[in-house]
Residue, then its C-alpha position, 0 to 999 in steps of 0.5 A: x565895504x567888504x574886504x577884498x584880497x584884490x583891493x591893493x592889486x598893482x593891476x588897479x595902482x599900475x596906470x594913472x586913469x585905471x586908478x582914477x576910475x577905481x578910486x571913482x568907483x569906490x567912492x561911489x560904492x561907499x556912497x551907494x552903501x550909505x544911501x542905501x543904509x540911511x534911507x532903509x527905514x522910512x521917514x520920522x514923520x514931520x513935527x508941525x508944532x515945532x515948526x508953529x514954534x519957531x516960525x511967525x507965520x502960522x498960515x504957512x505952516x498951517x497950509x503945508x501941515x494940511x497939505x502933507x496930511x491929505x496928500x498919500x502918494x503910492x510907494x514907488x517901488x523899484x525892482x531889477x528885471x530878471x534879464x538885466x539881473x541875469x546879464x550881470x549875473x553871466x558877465x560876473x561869472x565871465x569875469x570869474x573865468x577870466x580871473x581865474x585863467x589869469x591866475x592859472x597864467x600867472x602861475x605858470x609864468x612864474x613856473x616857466x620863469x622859475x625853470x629858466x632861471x635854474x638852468x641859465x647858461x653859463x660857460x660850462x654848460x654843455x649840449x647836452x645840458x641845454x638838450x635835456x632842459x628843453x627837449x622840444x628845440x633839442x628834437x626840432x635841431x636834430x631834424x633840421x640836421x637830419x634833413x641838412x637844413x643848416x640855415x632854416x631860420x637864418x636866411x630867408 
C-alpha cells in the first residue's frame, strides 16, 4: 500500500464508525493488492504423476488428468467501461476540490484564529483599539449611530 500524508489524519480516528469503515477499507485494499499480486502470473500447471504417486486410486486421477487435458475454457477477461471509468475519474477530482477548499479552510481559520488571539481584550484596550482590529463592526456601529439606532440588535 502507498504511503499517504492522510493515513494518520484525525479526520479518519475522530468517530468510532469512520474508523471502523477505514480500517475495513484498508484491509480490503491490501487484500485486493495481494490477490492482485498472486494471480498476475498464470497458473503452474498440474503435476499428475505426483498425484499417481501419492494417491491409490489411479483411475481418478487418470480420469481428471484426461479431463483437465481436453478441457480449454476461453480466458475470461474483465474490463472497466469507459463511463464507469469516466465517473470515478470526476468523483475523484470532486473529491480533490473538496479537499482542497477544506485546506484552503483550515488556513484561514487558523489565520482568522491567529489574528483574534493577537488582539484579545483586555482591560486596557481602547475603542480605538477594537475599532482598528475590526473595521467592519467598527464602520456597521458608527452607522447604526449615525442613524440613532441605540438598540437595533438589542430588542426586537
Amino acid at each position: 500500500m502507498h504511503t499517504n500524508k492522510y493515513r494518520s489524519s484525525p479526520v479518519f480516528k475522530g468517530s468510532p464508525e469512520v474508523a471502523a469503515a477505514v480500517s475495513n477499507f484498508r484491509a480490503w485494499a491490501a487484500g485486493a493488492e495481494a490477490m492482485a499480486e498472486k494471480y498476475s502470473a498464470p497458473p503452474t500447471p498440474i503435476d499428475f504423476g505426483k498425484s499417481k504417486a501419492t494417491i491409490r486410486d489411479k483411475v481418478i486421477v487418470d480420469a481428471l488428468e484426461k479431463f483437465y487435458t481436453a478441457n480449454a475454457p476461453p480466458a475470461q477477461v474483465f474490463s472497466w467501461s469507459e463511463k464507469d471509468k469516466a465517473d470515478k475519474v470526476k468523483q475523484i477530482e470532486d473529491a480533490k476540490a473538496r479537499m482542497a477548499f477544506t485546506a484552503e479552510m483550515i488556513e484561514d481559520t487558523e489565520r482568522e484564529i491567529a489574528f483574534m488571539k493577537a488582539n484579545r481584550t483586555t482591560r486596557d484596550t481602547s475603542g480605538t483599539d477594537i475599532k482598528e482590529a475590526y473595521p467592519d463592526i467598527a464602520e456597521e456601529v458608527e452607522k447604526e449611530l449615525e442613524q440613532r439606532k441605540w438598540f437595533k440588535d438589542a430588542i426586537n
